[in-house]
KEFIVEX-230919 format. One line per 8 residues: number of its first residue (from 0); their letters; for each residue x, y, z of N, C-alpha, C. Coordinates in Angstrom, 1 decimal. Layout:
// KEFIVEX-230919
NUM	a	X:Y:Z:X:Y:Z:X:Y:Z  ...
This chain:
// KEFIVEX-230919
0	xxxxxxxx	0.8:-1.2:0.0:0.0:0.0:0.0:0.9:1.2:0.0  0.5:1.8:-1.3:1.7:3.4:-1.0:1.0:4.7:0.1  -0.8:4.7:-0.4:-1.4:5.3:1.0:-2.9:4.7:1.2  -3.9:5.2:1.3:-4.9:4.6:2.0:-6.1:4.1:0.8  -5.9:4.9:-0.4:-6.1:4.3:-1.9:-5.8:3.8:-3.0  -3.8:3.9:-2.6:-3.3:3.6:-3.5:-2.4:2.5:-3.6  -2.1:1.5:-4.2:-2.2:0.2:-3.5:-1.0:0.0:-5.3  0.1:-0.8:-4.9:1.2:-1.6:-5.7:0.6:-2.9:-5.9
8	xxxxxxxx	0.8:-3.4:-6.8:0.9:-5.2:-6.4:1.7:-5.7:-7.8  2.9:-6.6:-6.8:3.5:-7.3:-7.6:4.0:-8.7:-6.8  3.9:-9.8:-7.5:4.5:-11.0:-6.4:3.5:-11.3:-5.9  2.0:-11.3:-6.6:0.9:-11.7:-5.6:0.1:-12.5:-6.4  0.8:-13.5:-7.1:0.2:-14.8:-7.7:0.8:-16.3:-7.8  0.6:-17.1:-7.4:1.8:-18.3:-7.1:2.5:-18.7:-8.9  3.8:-18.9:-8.7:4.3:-19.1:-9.5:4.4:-20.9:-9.5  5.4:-21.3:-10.6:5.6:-22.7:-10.9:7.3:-22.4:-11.5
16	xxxxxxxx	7.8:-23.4:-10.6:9.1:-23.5:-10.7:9.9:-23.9:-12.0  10.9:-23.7:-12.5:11.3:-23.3:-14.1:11.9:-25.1:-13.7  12.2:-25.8:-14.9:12.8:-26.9:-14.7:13.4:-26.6:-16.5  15.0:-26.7:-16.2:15.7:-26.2:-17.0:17.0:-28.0:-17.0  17.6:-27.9:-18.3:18.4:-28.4:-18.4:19.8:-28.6:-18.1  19.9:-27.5:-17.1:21.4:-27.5:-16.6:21.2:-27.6:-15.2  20.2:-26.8:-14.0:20.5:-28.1:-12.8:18.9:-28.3:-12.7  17.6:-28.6:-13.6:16.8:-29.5:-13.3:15.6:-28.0:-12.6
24	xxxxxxxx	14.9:-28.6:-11.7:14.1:-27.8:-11.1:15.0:-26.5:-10.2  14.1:-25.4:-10.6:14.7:-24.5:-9.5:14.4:-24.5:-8.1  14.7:-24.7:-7.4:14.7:-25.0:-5.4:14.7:-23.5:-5.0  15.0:-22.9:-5.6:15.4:-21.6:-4.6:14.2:-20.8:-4.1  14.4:-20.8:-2.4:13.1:-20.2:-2.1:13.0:-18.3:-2.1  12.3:-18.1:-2.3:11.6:-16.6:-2.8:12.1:-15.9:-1.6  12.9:-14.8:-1.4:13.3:-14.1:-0.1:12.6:-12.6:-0.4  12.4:-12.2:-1.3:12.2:-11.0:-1.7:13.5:-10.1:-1.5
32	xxxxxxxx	14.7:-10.4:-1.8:15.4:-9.6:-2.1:16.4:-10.2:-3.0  15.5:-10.8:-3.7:16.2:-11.3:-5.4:14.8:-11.7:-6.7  15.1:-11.4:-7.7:13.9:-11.6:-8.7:13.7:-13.3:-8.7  12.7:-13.5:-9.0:12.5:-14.9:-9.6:13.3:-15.7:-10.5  13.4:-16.8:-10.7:14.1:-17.0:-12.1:12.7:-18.1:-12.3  12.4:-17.4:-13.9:11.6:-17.7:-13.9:11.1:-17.4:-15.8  10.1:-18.5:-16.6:9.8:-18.4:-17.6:9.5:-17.0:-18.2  9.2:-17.0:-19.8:8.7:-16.3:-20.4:7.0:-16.8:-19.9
40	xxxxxxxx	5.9:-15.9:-20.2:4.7:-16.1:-20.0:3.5:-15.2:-20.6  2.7:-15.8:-21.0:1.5:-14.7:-21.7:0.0:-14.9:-20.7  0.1:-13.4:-20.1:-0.8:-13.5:-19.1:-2.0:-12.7:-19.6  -3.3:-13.0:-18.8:-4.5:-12.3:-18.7:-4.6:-11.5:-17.4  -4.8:-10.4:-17.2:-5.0:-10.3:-15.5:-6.2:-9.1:-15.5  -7.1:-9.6:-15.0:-8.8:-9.4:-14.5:-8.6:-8.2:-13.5  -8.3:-7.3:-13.0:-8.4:-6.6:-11.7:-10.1:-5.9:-11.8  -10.6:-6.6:-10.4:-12.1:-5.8:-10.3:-11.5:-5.0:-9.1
48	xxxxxxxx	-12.3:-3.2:-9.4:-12.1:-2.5:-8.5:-13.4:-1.3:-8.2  -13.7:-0.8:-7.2:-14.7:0.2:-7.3:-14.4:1.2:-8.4  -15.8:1.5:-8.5:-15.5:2.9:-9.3:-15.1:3.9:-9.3  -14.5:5.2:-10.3:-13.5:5.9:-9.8:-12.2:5.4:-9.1  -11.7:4.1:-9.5:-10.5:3.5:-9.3:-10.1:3.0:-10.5  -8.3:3.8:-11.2:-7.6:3.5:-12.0:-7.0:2.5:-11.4  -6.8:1.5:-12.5:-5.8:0.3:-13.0:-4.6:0.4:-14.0  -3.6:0.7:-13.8:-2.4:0.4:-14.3:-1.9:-0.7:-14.2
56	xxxxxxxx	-1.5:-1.5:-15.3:-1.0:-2.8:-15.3:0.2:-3.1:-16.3  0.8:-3.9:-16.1:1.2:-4.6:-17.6:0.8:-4.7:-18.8  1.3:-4.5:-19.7:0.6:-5.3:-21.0:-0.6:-3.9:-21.5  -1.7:-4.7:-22.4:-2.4:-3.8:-22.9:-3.9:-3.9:-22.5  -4.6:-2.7:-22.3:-6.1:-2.6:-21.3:-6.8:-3.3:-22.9  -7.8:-3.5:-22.4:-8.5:-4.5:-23.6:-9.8:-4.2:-23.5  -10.0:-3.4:-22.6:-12.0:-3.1:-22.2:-12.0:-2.1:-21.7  -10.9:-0.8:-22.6:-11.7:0.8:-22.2:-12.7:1.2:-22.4
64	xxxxxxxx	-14.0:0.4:-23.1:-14.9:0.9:-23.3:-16.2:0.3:-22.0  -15.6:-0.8:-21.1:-16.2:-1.1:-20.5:-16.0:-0.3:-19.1  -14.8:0.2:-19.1:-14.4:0.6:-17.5:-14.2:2.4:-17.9  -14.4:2.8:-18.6:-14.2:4.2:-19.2:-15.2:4.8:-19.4  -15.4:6.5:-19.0:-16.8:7.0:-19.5:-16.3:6.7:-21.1  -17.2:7.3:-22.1:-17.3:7.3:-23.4:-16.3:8.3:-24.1  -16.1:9.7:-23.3:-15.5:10.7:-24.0:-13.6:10.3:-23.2  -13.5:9.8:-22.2:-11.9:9.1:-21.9:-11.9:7.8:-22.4
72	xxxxxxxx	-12.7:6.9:-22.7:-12.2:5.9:-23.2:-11.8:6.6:-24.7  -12.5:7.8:-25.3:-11.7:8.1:-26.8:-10.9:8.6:-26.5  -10.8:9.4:-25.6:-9.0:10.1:-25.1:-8.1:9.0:-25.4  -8.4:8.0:-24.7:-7.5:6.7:-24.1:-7.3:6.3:-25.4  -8.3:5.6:-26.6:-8.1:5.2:-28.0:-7.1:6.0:-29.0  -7.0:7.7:-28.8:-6.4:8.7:-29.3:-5.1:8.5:-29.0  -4.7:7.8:-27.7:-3.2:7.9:-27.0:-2.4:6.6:-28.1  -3.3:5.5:-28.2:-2.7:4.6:-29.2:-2.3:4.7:-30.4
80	xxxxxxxx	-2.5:5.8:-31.2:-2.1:6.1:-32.4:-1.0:6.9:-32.8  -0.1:7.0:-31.5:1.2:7.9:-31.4:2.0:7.3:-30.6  3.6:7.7:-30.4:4.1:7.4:-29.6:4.6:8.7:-28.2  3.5:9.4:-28.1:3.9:11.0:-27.6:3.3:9.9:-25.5  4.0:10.8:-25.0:3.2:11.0:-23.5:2.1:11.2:-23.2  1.0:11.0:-23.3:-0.1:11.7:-22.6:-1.1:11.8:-21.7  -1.1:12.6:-21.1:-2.2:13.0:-19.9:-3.4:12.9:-20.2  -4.4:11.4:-19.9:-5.5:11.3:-20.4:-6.8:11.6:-19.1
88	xxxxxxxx	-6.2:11.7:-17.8:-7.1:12.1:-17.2:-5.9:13.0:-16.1  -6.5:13.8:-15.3:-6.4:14.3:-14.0:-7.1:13.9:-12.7  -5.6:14.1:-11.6:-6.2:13.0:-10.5:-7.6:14.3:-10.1  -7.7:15.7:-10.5:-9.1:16.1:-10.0:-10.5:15.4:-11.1  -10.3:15.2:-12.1:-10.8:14.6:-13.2:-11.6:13.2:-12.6  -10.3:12.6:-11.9:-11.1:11.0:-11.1:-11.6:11.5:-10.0  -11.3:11.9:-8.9:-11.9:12.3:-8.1:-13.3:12.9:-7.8  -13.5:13.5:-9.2:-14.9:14.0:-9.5:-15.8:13.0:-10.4
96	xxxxxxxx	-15.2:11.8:-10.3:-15.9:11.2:-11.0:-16.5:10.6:-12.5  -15.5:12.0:-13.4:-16.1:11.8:-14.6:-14.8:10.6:-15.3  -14.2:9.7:-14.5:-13.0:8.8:-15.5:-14.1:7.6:-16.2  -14.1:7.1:-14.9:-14.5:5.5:-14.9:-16.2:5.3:-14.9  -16.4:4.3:-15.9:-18.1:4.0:-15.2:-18.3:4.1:-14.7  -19.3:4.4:-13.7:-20.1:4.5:-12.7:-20.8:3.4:-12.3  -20.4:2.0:-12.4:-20.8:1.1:-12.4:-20.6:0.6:-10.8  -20.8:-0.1:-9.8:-20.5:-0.2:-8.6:-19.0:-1.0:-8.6
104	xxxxxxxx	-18.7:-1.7:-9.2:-17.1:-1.8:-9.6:-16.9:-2.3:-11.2  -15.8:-1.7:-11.5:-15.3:-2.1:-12.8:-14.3:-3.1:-12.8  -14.3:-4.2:-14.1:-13.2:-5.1:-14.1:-12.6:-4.7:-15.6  -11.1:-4.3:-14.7:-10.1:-3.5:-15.7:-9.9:-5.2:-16.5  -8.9:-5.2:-17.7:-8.7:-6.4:-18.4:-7.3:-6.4:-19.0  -6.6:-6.6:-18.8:-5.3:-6.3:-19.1:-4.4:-7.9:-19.9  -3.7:-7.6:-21.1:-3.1:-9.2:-21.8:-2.1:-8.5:-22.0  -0.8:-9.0:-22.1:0.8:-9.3:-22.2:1.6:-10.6:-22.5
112	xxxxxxxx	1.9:-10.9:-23.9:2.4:-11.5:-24.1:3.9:-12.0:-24.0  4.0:-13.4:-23.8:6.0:-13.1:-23.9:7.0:-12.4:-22.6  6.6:-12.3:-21.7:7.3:-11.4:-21.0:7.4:-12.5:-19.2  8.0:-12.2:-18.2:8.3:-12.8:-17.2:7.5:-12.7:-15.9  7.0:-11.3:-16.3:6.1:-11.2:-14.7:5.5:-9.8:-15.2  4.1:-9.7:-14.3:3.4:-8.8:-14.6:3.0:-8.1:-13.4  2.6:-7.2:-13.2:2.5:-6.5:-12.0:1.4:-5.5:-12.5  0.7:-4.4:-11.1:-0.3:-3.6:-11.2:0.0:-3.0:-10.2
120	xxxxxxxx	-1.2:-1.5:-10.5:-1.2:-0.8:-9.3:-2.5:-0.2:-9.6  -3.4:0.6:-8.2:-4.5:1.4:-8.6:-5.0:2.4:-7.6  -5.6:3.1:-8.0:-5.8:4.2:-7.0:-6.9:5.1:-7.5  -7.3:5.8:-7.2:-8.7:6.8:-7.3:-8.2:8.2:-7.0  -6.7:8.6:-7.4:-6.6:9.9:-7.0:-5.1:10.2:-7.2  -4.5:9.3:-8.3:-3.8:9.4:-9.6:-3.9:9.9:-10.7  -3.0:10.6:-11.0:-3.4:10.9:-13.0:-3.0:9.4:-13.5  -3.9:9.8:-15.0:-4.0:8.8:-16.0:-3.3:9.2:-16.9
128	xxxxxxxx	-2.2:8.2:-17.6:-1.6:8.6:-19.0:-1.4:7.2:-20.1  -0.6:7.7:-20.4:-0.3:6.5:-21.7:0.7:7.2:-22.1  1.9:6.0:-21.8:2.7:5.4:-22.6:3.2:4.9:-23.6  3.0:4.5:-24.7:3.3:3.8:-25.6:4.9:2.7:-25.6  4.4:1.1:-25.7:5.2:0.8:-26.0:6.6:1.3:-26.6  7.8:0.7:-26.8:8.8:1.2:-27.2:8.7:-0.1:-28.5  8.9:1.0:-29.6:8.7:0.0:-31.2:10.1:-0.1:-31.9  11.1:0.6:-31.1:12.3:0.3:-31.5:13.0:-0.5:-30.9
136	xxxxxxxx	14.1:-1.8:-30.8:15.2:-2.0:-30.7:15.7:-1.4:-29.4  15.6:-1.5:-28.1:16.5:-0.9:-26.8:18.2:-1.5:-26.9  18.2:-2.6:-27.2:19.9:-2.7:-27.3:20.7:-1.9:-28.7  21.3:-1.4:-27.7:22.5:-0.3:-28.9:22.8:-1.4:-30.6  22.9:-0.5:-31.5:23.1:-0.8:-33.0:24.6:-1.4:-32.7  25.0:-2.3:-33.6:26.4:-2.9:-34.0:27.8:-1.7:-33.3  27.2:-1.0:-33.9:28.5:0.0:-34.3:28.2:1.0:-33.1  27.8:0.9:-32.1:27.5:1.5:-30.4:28.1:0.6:-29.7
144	xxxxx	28.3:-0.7:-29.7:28.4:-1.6:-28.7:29.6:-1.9:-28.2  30.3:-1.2:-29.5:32.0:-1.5:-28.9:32.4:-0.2:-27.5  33.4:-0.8:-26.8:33.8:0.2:-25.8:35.4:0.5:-26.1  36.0:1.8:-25.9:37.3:2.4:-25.6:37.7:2.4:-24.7  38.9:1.8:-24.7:39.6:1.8:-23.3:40.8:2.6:-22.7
Protein backbone atom coordinates (compact mmCIF):
# COMPACT_ATOMS: atom_id res chain seq x y z
CA UNK A 1 0.00 0.00 0.00
CA UNK A 2 1.71 3.39 -1.04
CA UNK A 3 -1.43 5.32 1.04
CA UNK A 4 -4.88 4.63 2.04
CA UNK A 5 -6.06 4.33 -1.92
CA UNK A 6 -3.32 3.59 -3.47
CA UNK A 7 -2.20 0.21 -3.55
CA UNK A 8 1.24 -1.57 -5.69
CA UNK A 9 0.89 -5.24 -6.38
CA UNK A 10 3.47 -7.30 -7.57
CA UNK A 11 4.54 -11.02 -6.42
CA UNK A 12 0.89 -11.73 -5.59
CA UNK A 13 0.21 -14.78 -7.73
CA UNK A 14 1.84 -18.32 -7.06
CA UNK A 15 4.28 -19.09 -9.51
CA UNK A 16 5.64 -22.70 -10.88
CA UNK A 17 9.10 -23.46 -10.73
CA UNK A 18 11.29 -23.27 -14.09
CA UNK A 19 12.84 -26.92 -14.69
CA UNK A 20 15.72 -26.19 -16.98
CA UNK A 21 18.44 -28.40 -18.37
CA UNK A 22 21.41 -27.46 -16.61
CA UNK A 23 20.51 -28.06 -12.85
CA UNK A 24 16.83 -29.54 -13.26
CA UNK A 25 14.06 -27.76 -11.06
CA UNK A 26 14.69 -24.45 -9.53
CA UNK A 27 14.70 -25.03 -5.41
CA UNK A 28 15.45 -21.61 -4.64
CA UNK A 29 13.15 -20.20 -2.15
CA UNK A 30 11.58 -16.62 -2.82
CA UNK A 31 13.25 -14.14 -0.12
CA UNK A 32 12.15 -10.96 -1.67
CA UNK A 33 15.41 -9.60 -2.06
CA UNK A 34 16.16 -11.30 -5.40
CA UNK A 35 13.87 -11.55 -8.67
CA UNK A 36 12.47 -14.93 -9.55
CA UNK A 37 14.11 -17.02 -12.07
CA UNK A 38 11.57 -17.67 -13.91
CA UNK A 39 9.78 -18.39 -17.62
CA UNK A 40 8.72 -16.29 -20.37
CA UNK A 41 4.74 -16.11 -20.02
CA UNK A 42 1.53 -14.69 -21.70
CA UNK A 43 -0.79 -13.45 -19.11
CA UNK A 44 -4.53 -12.33 -18.69
CA UNK A 45 -4.97 -10.29 -15.50
CA UNK A 46 -8.85 -9.41 -14.49
CA UNK A 47 -8.38 -6.57 -11.67
CA UNK A 48 -12.05 -5.84 -10.27
CA UNK A 49 -12.13 -2.50 -8.46
CA UNK A 50 -14.71 0.21 -7.31
CA UNK A 51 -15.50 2.91 -9.34
CA UNK A 52 -13.47 5.87 -9.77
CA UNK A 53 -10.51 3.51 -9.32
CA UNK A 54 -7.62 3.52 -12.05
CA UNK A 55 -5.85 0.29 -13.04
CA UNK A 56 -2.44 0.42 -14.30
CA UNK A 57 -0.96 -2.76 -15.25
CA UNK A 58 1.17 -4.62 -17.63
CA UNK A 59 0.63 -5.34 -20.99
CA UNK A 60 -2.35 -3.76 -22.94
CA UNK A 61 -6.07 -2.62 -21.30
CA UNK A 62 -8.54 -4.49 -23.62
CA UNK A 63 -11.99 -3.11 -22.19
CA UNK A 64 -11.68 0.84 -22.16
CA UNK A 65 -14.90 0.89 -23.33
CA UNK A 66 -16.18 -1.11 -20.55
CA UNK A 67 -14.43 0.64 -17.54
CA UNK A 68 -14.23 4.23 -19.24
CA UNK A 69 -16.77 6.96 -19.46
CA UNK A 70 -17.27 7.32 -23.42
CA UNK A 71 -15.52 10.67 -23.97
CA UNK A 72 -11.89 9.12 -21.89
CA UNK A 73 -12.21 5.94 -23.22
CA UNK A 74 -11.68 8.10 -26.79
CA UNK A 75 -9.00 10.07 -25.13
CA UNK A 76 -7.46 6.65 -24.14
CA UNK A 77 -8.10 5.20 -27.99
CA UNK A 78 -6.36 8.71 -29.33
CA UNK A 79 -3.16 7.94 -26.98
CA UNK A 80 -2.73 4.59 -29.19
CA UNK A 81 -2.07 6.15 -32.35
CA UNK A 82 1.17 7.94 -31.41
CA UNK A 83 4.12 7.41 -29.63
CA UNK A 84 3.95 10.95 -27.63
CA UNK A 85 3.21 10.95 -23.46
CA UNK A 86 -0.09 11.72 -22.62
CA UNK A 87 -2.21 13.02 -19.87
CA UNK A 88 -5.49 11.35 -20.44
CA UNK A 89 -7.14 12.12 -17.24
CA UNK A 90 -6.36 14.34 -13.99
CA UNK A 91 -6.17 12.96 -10.47
CA UNK A 92 -9.14 16.10 -10.04
CA UNK A 93 -10.76 14.56 -13.25
CA UNK A 94 -11.14 11.00 -11.10
CA UNK A 95 -11.92 12.27 -8.07
CA UNK A 96 -14.92 14.05 -9.47
CA UNK A 97 -15.90 11.16 -10.96
CA UNK A 98 -16.08 11.83 -14.57
CA UNK A 99 -12.98 8.84 -15.54
CA UNK A 100 -14.51 5.46 -14.90
CA UNK A 101 -18.11 4.00 -15.22
CA UNK A 102 -20.12 4.48 -12.72
CA UNK A 103 -20.76 1.07 -12.37
CA UNK A 104 -20.55 -0.22 -8.59
CA UNK A 105 -17.14 -1.83 -9.64
CA UNK A 106 -15.30 -2.12 -12.79
CA UNK A 107 -13.25 -5.09 -14.09
CA UNK A 108 -10.11 -3.49 -15.71
CA UNK A 109 -8.68 -6.44 -18.37
CA UNK A 110 -5.31 -6.27 -19.12
CA UNK A 111 -3.07 -9.20 -21.76
CA UNK A 112 0.84 -9.28 -22.19
CA UNK A 113 2.37 -11.47 -24.10
CA UNK A 114 5.95 -13.07 -23.86
CA UNK A 115 7.26 -11.42 -20.96
CA UNK A 116 8.28 -12.84 -17.18
CA UNK A 117 6.10 -11.16 -14.70
CA UNK A 118 3.44 -8.79 -14.57
CA UNK A 119 2.49 -6.54 -12.00
CA UNK A 120 -0.29 -3.57 -11.21
CA UNK A 121 -1.22 -0.80 -9.28
CA UNK A 122 -4.46 1.44 -8.63
CA UNK A 123 -5.78 4.18 -6.96
CA UNK A 124 -8.71 6.78 -7.25
CA UNK A 125 -6.59 9.86 -6.97
CA UNK A 126 -3.78 9.37 -9.59
CA UNK A 127 -3.39 10.90 -13.04
CA UNK A 128 -3.95 8.82 -15.98
CA UNK A 129 -1.58 8.60 -19.00
CA UNK A 130 -0.31 6.46 -21.72
CA UNK A 131 2.75 5.38 -22.57
CA UNK A 132 3.31 3.80 -25.65
CA UNK A 133 5.22 0.78 -25.98
CA UNK A 134 8.83 1.16 -27.17
CA UNK A 135 8.74 0.02 -31.18
CA UNK A 136 12.26 0.28 -31.47
CA UNK A 137 15.16 -2.03 -30.67
CA UNK A 138 16.53 -0.92 -26.78
CA UNK A 139 19.95 -2.74 -27.34
CA UNK A 140 22.52 -0.26 -28.93
CA UNK A 141 23.11 -0.78 -33.03
CA UNK A 142 26.38 -2.88 -33.95
CA UNK A 143 28.49 0.04 -34.34
CA UNK A 144 27.50 1.48 -30.36
CA UNK A 145 28.40 -1.56 -28.69
CA UNK A 146 32.04 -1.52 -28.90
CA UNK A 147 33.79 0.18 -25.78
CA UNK A 148 37.35 2.40 -25.58
CA UNK A 149 39.62 1.75 -23.33
Amino acid sequence: MIDSTTYFLAYFYPRVAVFDDYSGWDRMDFTDSQEFYNDFNDYILNVSVPKNYIVWATGDLKNPDDVLTSSYSRKFASTLRNDAIVRVASPDDILQGKVTAQKPTNTWTWTSGHISDVTCALSNQLRMGRIQRCRRPVYPQKSQRSVRL
